[in-house]
PyMOL CGO cylinders between C-alpha atoms (Angstrom):
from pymol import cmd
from pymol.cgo import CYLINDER

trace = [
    CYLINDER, 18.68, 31.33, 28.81, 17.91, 34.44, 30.87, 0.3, 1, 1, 1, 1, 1, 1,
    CYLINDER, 17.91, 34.44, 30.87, 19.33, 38.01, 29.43, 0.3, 1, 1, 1, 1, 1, 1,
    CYLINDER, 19.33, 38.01, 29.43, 21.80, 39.38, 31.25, 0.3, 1, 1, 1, 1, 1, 1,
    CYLINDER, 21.80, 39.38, 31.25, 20.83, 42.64, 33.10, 0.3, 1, 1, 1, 1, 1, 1,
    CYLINDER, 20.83, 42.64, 33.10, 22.87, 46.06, 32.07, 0.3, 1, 1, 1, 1, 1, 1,
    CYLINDER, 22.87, 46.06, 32.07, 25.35, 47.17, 34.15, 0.3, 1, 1, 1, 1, 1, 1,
    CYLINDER, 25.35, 47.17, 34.15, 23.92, 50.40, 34.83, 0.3, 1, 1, 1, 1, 1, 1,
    CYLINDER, 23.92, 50.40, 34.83, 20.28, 49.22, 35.82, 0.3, 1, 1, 1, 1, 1, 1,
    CYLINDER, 20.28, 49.22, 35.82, 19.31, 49.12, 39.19, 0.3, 1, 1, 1, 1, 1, 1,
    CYLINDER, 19.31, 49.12, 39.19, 18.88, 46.26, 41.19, 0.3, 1, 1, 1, 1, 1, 1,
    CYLINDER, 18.88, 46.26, 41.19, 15.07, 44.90, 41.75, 0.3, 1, 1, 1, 1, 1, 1,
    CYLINDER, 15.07, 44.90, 41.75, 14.65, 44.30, 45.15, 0.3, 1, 1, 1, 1, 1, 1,
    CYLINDER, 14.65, 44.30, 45.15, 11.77, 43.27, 47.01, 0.3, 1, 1, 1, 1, 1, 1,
    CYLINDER, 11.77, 43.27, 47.01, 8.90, 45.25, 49.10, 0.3, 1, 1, 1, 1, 1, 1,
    CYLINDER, 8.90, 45.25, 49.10, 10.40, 45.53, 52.41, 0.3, 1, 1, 1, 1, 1, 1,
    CYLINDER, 10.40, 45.53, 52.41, 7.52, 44.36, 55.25, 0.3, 1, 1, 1, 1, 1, 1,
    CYLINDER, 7.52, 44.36, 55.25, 6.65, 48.18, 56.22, 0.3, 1, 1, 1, 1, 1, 1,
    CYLINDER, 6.65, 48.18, 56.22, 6.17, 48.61, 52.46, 0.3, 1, 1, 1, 1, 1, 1,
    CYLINDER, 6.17, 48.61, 52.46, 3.94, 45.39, 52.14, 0.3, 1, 1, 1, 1, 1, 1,
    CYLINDER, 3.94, 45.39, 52.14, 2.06, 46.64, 55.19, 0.3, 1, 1, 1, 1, 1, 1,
    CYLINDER, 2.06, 46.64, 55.19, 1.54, 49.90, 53.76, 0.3, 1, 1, 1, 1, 1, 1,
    CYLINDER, 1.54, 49.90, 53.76, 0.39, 49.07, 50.63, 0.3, 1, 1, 1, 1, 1, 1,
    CYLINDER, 0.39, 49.07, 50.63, -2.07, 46.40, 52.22, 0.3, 1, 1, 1, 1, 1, 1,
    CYLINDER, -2.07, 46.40, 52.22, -3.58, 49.19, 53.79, 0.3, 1, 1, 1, 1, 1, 1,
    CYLINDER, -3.58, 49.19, 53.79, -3.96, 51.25, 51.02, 0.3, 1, 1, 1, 1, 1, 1,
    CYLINDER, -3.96, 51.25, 51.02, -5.34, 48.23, 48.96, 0.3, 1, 1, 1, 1, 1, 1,
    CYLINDER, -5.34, 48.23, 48.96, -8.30, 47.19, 51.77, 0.3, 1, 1, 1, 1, 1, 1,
    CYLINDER, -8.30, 47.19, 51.77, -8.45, 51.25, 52.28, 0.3, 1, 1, 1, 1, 1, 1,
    CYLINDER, -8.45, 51.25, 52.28, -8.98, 52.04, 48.80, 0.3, 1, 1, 1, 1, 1, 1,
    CYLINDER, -8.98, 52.04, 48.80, -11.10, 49.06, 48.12, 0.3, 1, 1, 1, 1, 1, 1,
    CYLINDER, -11.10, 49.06, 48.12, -13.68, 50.20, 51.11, 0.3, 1, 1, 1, 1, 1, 1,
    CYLINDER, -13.68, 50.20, 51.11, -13.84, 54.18, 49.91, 0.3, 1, 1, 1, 1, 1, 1,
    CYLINDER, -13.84, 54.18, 49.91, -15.23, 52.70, 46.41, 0.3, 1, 1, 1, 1, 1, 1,
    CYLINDER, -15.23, 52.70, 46.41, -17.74, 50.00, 47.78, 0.3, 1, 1, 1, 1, 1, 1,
    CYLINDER, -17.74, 50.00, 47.78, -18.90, 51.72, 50.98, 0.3, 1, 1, 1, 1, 1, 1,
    CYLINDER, -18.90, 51.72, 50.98, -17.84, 55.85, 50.17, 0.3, 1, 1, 1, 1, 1, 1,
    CYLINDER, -17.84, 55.85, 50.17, -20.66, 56.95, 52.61, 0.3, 1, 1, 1, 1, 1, 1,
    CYLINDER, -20.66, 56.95, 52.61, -18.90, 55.64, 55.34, 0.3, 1, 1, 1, 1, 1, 1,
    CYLINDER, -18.90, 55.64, 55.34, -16.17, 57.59, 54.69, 0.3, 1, 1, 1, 1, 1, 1,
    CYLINDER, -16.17, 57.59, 54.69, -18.09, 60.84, 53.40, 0.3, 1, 1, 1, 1, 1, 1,
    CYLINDER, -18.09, 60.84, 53.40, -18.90, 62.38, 57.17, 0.3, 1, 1, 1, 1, 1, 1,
    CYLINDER, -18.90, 62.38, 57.17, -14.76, 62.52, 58.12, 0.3, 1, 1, 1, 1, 1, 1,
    CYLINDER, -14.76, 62.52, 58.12, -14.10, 64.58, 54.50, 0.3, 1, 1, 1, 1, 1, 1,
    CYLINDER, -14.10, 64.58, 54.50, -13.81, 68.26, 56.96, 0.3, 1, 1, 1, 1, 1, 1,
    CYLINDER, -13.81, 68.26, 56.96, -16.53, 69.99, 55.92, 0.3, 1, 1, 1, 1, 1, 1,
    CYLINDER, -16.53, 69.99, 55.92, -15.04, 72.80, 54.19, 0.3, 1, 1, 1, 1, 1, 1,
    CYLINDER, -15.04, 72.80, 54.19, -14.07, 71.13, 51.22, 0.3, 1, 1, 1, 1, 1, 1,
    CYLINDER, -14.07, 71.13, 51.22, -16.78, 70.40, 48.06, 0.3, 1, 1, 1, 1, 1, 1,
    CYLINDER, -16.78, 70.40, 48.06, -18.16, 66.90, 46.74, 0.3, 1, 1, 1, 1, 1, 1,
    CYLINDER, -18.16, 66.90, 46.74, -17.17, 64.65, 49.52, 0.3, 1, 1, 1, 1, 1, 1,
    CYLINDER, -17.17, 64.65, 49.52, -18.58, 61.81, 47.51, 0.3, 1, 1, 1, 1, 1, 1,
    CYLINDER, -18.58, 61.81, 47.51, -16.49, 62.74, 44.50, 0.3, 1, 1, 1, 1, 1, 1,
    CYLINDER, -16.49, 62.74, 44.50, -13.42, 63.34, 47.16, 0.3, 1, 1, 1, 1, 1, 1,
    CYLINDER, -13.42, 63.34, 47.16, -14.16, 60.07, 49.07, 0.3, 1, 1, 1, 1, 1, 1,
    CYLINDER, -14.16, 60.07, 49.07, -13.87, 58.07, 45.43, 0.3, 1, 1, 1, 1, 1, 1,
    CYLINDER, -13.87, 58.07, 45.43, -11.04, 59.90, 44.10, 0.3, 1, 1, 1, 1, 1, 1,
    CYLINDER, -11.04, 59.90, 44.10, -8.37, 59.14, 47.67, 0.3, 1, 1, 1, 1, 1, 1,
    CYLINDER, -8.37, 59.14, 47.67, -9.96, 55.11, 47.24, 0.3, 1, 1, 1, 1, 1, 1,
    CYLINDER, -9.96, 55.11, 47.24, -8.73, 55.24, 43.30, 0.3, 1, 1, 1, 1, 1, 1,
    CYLINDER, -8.73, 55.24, 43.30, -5.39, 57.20, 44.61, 0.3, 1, 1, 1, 1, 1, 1,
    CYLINDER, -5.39, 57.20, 44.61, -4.94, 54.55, 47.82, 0.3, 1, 1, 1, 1, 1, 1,
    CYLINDER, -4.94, 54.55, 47.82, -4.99, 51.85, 45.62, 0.3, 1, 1, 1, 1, 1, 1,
    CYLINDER, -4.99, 51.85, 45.62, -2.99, 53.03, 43.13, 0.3, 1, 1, 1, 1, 1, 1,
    CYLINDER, -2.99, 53.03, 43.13, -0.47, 53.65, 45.73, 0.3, 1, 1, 1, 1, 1, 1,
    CYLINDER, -0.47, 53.65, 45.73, -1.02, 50.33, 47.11, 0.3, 1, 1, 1, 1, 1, 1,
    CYLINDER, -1.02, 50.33, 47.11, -0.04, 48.84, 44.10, 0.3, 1, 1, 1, 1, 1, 1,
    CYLINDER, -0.04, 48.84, 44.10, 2.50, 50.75, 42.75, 0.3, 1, 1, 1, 1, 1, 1,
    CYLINDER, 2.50, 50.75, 42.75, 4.40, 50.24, 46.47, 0.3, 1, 1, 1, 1, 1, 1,
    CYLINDER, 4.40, 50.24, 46.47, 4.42, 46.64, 45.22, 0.3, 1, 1, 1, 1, 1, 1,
    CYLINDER, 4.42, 46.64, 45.22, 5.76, 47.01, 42.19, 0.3, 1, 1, 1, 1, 1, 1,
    CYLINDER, 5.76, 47.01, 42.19, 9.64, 47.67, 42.30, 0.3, 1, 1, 1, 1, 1, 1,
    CYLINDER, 9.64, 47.67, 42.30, 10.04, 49.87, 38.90, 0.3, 1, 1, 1, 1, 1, 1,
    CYLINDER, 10.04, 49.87, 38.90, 7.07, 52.20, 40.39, 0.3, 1, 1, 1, 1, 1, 1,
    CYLINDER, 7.07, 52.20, 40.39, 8.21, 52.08, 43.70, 0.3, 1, 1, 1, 1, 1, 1,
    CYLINDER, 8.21, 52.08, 43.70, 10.09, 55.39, 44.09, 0.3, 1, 1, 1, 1, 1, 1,
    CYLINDER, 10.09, 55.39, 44.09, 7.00, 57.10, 42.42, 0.3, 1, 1, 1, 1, 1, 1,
    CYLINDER, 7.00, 57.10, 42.42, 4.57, 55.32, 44.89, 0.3, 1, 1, 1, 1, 1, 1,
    CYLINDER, 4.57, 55.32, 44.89, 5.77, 56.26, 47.38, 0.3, 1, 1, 1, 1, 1, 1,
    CYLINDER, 5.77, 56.26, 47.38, 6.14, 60.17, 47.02, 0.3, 1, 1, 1, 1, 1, 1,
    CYLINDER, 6.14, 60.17, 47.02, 2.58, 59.68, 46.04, 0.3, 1, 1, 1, 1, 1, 1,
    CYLINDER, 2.58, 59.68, 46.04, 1.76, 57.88, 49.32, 0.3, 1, 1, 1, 1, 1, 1,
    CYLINDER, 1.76, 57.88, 49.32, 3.61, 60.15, 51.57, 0.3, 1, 1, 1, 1, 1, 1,
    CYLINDER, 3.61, 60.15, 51.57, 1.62, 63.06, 49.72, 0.3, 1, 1, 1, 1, 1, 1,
    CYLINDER, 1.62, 63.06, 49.72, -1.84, 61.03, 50.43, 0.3, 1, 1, 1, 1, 1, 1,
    CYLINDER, -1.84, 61.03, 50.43, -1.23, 60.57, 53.64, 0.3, 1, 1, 1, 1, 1, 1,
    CYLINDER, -1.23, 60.57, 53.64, -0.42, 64.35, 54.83, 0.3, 1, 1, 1, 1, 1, 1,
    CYLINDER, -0.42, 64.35, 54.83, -3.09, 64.84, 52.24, 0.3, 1, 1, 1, 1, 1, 1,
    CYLINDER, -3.09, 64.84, 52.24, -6.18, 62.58, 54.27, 0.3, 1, 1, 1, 1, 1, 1,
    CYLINDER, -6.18, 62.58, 54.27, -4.46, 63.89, 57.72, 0.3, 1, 1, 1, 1, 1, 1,
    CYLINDER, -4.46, 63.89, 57.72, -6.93, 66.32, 58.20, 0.3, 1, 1, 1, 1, 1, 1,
    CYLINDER, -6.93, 66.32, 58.20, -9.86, 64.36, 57.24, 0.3, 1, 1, 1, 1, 1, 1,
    CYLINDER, -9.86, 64.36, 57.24, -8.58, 61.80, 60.23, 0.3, 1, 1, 1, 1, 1, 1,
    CYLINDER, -8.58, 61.80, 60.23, -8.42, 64.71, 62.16, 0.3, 1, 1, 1, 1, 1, 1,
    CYLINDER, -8.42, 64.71, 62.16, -11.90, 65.55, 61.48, 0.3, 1, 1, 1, 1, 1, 1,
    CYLINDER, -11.90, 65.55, 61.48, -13.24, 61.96, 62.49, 0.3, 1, 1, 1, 1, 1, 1,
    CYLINDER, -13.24, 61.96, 62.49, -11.53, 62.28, 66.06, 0.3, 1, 1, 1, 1, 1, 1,
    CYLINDER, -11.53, 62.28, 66.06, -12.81, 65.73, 66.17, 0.3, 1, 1, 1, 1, 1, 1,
    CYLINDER, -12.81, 65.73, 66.17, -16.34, 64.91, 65.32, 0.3, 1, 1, 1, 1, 1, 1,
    CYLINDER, -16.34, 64.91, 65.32, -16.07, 61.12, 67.09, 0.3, 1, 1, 1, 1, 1, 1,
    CYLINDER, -16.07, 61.12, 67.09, -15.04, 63.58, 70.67, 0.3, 1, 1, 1, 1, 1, 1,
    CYLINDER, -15.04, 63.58, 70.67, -18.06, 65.63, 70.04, 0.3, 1, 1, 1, 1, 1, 1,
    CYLINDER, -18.06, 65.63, 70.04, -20.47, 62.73, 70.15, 0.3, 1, 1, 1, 1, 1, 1,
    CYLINDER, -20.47, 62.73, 70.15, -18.08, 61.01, 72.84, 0.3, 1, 1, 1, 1, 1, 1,
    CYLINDER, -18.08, 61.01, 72.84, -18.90, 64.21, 75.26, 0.3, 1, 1, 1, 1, 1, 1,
    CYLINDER, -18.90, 64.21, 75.26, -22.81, 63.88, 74.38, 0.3, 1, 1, 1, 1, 1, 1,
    CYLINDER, -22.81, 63.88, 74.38, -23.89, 61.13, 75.01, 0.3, 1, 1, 1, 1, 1, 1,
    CYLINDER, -23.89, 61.13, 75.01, -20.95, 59.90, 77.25, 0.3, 1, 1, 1, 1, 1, 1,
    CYLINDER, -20.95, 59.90, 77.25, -21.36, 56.30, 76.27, 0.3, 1, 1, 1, 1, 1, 1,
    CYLINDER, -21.36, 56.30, 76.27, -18.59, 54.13, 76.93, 0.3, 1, 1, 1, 1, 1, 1,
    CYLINDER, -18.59, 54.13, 76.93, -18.19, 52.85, 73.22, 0.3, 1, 1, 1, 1, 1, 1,
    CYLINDER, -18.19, 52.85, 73.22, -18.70, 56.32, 72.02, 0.3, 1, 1, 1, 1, 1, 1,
    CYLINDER, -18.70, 56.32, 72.02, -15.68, 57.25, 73.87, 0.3, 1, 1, 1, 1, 1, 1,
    CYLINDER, -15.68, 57.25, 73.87, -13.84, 53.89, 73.04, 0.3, 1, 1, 1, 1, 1, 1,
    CYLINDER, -13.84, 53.89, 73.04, -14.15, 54.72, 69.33, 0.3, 1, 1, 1, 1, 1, 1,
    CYLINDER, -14.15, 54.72, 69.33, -13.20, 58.67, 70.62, 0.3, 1, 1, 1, 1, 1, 1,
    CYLINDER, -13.20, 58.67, 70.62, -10.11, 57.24, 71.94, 0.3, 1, 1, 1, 1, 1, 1,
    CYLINDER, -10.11, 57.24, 71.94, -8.95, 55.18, 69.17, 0.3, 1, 1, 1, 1, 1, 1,
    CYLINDER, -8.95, 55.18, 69.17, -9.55, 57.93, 66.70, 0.3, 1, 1, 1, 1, 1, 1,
    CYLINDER, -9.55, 57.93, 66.70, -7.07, 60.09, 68.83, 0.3, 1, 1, 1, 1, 1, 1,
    CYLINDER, -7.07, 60.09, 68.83, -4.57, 56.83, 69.00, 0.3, 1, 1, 1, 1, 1, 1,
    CYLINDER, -4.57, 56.83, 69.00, -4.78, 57.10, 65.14, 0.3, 1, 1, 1, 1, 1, 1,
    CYLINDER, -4.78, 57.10, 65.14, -3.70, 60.57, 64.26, 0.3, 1, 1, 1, 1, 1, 1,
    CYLINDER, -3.70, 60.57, 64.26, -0.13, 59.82, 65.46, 0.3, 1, 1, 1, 1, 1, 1,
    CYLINDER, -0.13, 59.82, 65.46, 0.15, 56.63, 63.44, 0.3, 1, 1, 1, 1, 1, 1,
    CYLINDER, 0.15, 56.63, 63.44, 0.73, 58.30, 60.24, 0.3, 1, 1, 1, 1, 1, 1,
    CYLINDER, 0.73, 58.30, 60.24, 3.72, 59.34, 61.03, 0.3, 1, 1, 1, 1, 1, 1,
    CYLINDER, 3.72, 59.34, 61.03, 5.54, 55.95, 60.23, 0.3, 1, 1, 1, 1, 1, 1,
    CYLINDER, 5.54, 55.95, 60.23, 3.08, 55.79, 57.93, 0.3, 1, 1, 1, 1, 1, 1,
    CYLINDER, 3.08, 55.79, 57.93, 4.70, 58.27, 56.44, 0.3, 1, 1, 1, 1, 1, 1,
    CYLINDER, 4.70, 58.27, 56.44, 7.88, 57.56, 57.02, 0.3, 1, 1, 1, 1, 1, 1,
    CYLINDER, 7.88, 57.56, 57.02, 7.54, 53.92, 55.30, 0.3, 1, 1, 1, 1, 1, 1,
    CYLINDER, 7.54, 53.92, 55.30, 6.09, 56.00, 52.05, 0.3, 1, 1, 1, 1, 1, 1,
    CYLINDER, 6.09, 56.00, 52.05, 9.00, 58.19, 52.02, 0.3, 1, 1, 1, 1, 1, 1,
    CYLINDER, 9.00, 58.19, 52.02, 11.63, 55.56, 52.79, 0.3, 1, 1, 1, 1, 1, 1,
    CYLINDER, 11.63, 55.56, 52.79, 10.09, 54.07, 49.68, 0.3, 1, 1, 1, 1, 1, 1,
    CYLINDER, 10.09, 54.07, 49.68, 10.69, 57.05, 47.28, 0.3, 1, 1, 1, 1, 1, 1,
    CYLINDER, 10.69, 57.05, 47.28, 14.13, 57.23, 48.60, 0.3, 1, 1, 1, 1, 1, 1,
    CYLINDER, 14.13, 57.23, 48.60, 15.37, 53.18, 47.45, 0.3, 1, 1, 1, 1, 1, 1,
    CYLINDER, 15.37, 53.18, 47.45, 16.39, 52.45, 44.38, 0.3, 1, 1, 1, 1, 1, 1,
]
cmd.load_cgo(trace, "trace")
């Protein structure tokens, strides 16, 4: 017979879908900054130290985001931690469309500007990125 749950606890609810899409992202995210970090290593901006070291340590913090978003009793802490990765990594996305323009203007090659252009379409995606992760710390 199942124990009844205290009065005073709160209620488990389930990953809403923004969460579950969030914390996809961080999962696949995370997953592809441990196996393939030197992908990732030219967006770190280039004033910052040990972009291999910096590269590895957002993959470990994505997916532990990622997973804790699923998770109802670490929800709330998830996502303050998400919502802090993701203004965190905002200027290394903003280094990719910065250094995906340069080439773009180059060499002027239509995929080189494709890629230019969806870099740019990215930055501004974030934000209900963000706003998923903070909705998140906010539920009970």
């Amino acid at each position: 017979m199942p124990r009844p749950r205290p009065r005073h606890a709160a209620p488990v609810t389930r990953a809403s879908r923004g969460e579950v899409v969030l914390a996809s992202a961080f999962l696949v995210s995370g997953t592809l900054h441990l196996v393939r970090p030197q992908v990732f290593e030219p967006i770190v901006p280039r004033a910052l130290p040990a972009h291999r070291e910096l590269v590895l340590a957002s993959g470990v913090a994505e997916i532990a985001c990622g997973a804790g978003l699923l998770v109802p009793r670490t929800r709330v802490v998830a996502g303050a931690a998400s919502t802090a990765l993701l203004v965190a990594v905002w200027p290394a996305n903003a280094q990719m469309s910065l250094s995906h323009g340069r080439r773009a203007a180059r060499t002027r090659r239509p995929a080189h500007v494709a890629t230019f252009v969806g870099t740019l379409l990215r930055l501004p995606l974030q934000v209900p990125l963000i706003r998923i992760a903070l909705g998140a710390a906010r539920r009970p």
